[in-house]
C-alpha positions in Angstrom: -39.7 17.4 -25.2 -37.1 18.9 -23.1 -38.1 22.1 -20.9 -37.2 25.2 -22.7 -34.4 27.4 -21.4 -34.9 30.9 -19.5 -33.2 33.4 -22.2 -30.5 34.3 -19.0 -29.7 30.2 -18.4 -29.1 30.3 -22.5 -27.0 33.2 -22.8 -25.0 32.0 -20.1 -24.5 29.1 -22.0 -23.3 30.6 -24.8 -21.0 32.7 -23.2 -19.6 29.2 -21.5 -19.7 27.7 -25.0 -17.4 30.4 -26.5 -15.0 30.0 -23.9 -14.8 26.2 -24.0 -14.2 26.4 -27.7 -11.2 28.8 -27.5 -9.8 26.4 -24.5 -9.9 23.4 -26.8 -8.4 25.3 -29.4 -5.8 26.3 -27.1 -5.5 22.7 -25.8 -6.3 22.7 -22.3 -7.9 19.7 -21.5 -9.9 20.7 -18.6 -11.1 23.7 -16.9 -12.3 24.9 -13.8 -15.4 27.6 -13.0 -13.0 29.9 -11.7 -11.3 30.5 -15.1 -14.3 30.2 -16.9 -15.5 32.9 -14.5 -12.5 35.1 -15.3 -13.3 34.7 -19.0 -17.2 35.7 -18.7 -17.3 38.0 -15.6 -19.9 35.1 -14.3 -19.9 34.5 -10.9 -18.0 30.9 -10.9 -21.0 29.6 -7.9 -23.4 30.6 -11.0 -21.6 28.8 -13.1 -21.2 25.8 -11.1 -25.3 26.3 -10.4 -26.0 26.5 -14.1 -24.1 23.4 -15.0 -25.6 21.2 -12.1 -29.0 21.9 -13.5 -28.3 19.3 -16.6 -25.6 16.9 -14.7 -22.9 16.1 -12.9 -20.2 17.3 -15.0 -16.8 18.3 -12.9 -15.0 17.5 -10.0 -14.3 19.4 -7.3 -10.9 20.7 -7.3 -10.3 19.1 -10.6 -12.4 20.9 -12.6 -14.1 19.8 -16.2 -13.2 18.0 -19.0 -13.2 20.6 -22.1 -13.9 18.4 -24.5 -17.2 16.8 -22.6 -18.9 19.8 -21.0 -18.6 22.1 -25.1 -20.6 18.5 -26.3 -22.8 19.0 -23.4 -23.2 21.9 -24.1 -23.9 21.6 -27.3 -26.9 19.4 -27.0 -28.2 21.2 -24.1 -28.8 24.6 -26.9 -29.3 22.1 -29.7 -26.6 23.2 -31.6 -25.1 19.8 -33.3 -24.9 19.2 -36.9 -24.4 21.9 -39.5 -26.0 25.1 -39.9 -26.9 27.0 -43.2 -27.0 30.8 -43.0 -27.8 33.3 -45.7 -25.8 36.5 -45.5 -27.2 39.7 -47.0 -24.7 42.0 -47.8 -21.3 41.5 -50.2 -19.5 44.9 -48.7 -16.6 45.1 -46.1 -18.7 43.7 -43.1 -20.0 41.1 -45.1 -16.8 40.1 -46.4 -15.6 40.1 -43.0 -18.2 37.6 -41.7 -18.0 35.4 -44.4 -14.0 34.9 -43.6 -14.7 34.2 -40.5 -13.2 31.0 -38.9 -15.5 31.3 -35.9 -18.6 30.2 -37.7 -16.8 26.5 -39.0 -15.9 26.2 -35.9 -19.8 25.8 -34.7 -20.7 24.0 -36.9 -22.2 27.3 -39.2 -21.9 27.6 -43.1 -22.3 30.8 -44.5 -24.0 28.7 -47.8 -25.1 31.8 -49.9 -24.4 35.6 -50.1 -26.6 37.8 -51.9 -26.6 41.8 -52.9 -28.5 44.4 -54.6 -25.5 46.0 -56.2 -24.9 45.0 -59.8 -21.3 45.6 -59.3 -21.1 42.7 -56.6 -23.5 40.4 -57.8 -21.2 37.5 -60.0 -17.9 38.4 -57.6 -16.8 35.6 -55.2 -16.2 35.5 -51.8 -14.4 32.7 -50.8 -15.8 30.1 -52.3 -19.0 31.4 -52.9 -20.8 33.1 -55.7 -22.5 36.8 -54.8 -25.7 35.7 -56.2 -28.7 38.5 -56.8 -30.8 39.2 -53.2 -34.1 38.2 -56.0 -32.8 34.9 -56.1 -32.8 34.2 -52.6 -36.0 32.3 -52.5 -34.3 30.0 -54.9 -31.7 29.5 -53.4 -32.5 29.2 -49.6 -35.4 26.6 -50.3 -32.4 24.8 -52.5 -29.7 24.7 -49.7 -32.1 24.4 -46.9 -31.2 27.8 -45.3 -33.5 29.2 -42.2 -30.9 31.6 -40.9 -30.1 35.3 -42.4 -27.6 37.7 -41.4 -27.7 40.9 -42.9 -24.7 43.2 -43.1 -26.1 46.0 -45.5 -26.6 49.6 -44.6 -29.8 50.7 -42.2 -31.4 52.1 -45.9 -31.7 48.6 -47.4 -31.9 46.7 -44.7 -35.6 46.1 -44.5 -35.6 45.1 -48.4 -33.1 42.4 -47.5 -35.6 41.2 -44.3 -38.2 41.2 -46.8 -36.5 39.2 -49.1 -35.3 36.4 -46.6 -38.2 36.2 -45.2 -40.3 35.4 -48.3 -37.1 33.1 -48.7 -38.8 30.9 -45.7 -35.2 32.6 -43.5 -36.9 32.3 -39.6 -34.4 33.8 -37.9 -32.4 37.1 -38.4 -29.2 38.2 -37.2 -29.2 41.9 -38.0 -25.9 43.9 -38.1 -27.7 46.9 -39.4 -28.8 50.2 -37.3 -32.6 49.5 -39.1 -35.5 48.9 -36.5 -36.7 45.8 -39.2 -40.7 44.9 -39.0 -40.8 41.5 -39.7 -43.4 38.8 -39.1 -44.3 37.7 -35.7 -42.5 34.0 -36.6 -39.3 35.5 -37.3 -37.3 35.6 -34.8 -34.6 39.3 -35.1 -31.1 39.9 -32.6 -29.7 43.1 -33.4 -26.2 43.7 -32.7 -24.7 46.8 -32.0 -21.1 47.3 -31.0 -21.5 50.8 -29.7 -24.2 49.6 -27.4 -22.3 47.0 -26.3 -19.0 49.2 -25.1 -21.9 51.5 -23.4 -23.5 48.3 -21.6 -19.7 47.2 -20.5 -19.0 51.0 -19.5 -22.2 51.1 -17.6 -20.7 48.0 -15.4 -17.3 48.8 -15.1 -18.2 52.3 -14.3 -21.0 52.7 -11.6 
C-alpha cells in the first residue's frame, strides 16, 4: 500500500490539480513550475520538490506535459473513476453546486439531492429529483454514495449530518456555519468564504 500523504504534500496537490485542469481546458499543452507557481502563490522550487517525490515528470526549461502530470496527479490522490456525492440542501447554494461544471470535470456526480422542505421535495434540479432528506438511506446505499455536501442553513445542518451519516455518507463537505458532531469515522471540511478572504488578507497584508 502506498505511503500516505502529509495533509500539506496533498493540498498542494490539489491546488496543482486545479490549475492543470483549467490549462488543459485552456489548451496549453505543457507547463512550467513557474506559471504553476504564479497560479498557486507556491514557491515553483516547492513545486518542482513536490513533484520529484513521485517521478521524473518535466524537463528542464521545457516544462511538463499537462495532460500527463493532471493523470499523475490523479493517481497519486486517488482520484480516478467517478465519484457519487449526496447534496443536502435544494436552496440557492445548493442549486448553485449542483450546476456546477467543475465537479464533471473531476470526475464527481452530484447523484442525489435531498431537503426537508415540502415545497422542494418533488422539484428537479437539473436532472435530478429533490428527493425527501428521510430517504437518503435508500438512496445512498442504492447509488453507492459515500460523500455528502451540505448546503442548508447552520439550524439544520446537523439534522442533515445525521441523516447522511446513518446513510453510510463517510465524508462531509460542510458549507454551513454549524460546528457538526459527527462520528469519529466521518471525516468533516468546513468551508468558509469569509475565513478564507481573512486567511488571504492575513498574507497579503503583514
Amino acid at each position: 500500500m502506498a505511503e500516505r500523504l502529509t495533509v500539506g504534500v496533498a493540498a498542494r496537490l490539489s491546488r496543482y490539480l486545479q490549475v492543470l485542469t483549467q490549462a488543459r481546458k485552456m489548451g496549453k499543452d505543457r507547463i512550467s513550475s513557474q506559471e504553476i507557481a504564479e497560479y498557486t502563490n507556491i514557491n515553483a522550487t516547492q513545486i518542482r520538490r513536490d513533484l520529484s517525490n513521485f517521478g521524473k515528470f518535466g524537463k528542464r526549461g521545457v516544462g511538463y506535459r499537462t495532460d500527463a502530470l493532471l493523470e499523475e496527479i490523479r493517481q497519486i490522490l486517488r482520484t480516478q473513476g467517478q465519484h457519487n456525492v449526496a447534496l443536502a440542501g435544494a436552496g440557492r447554494l445548493g442549486g448553485a453546486i449542483a450546476g456546477s461544471p467543475i465537479f464533471d470535470e473531476h470526475g464527481i456526480t452530484i447523484a442525489a439531492i435531498f431537503d426537508n422542505d415540502p415545497d422542494k421535495i418533488g422539484t428537479r434540479i437539473g436532472d435530478l429529483t429533490v428527493d425527501a432528506i428521510d430517504r437518503a438511506t435508500e438512496i445512498c446505499r442504492d447509488r453507492n454514495i459515500i460523500v455528502g455536501v451540505i448546503a442548508v442553513p447552520a439550524e439544520t445542518a446537523q439534522d442533515a449530518a445525521d441523516a447522511l451519516v446513518a446513510a453510510g455518507v463517510k465524508i462531509i463537505f460542510n458549507y454551513s456555519e454549524a460546528l457538526l458532531d459527527v462520528p469519529a469515522d466521518v471525516n468533516v471540511h468546513t468551508s468558509n468564504p469569509a475565513v478564507d478572504v481573512l486567511y488571504a488578507l492575513y498574507f497579503h497584508l503583514t
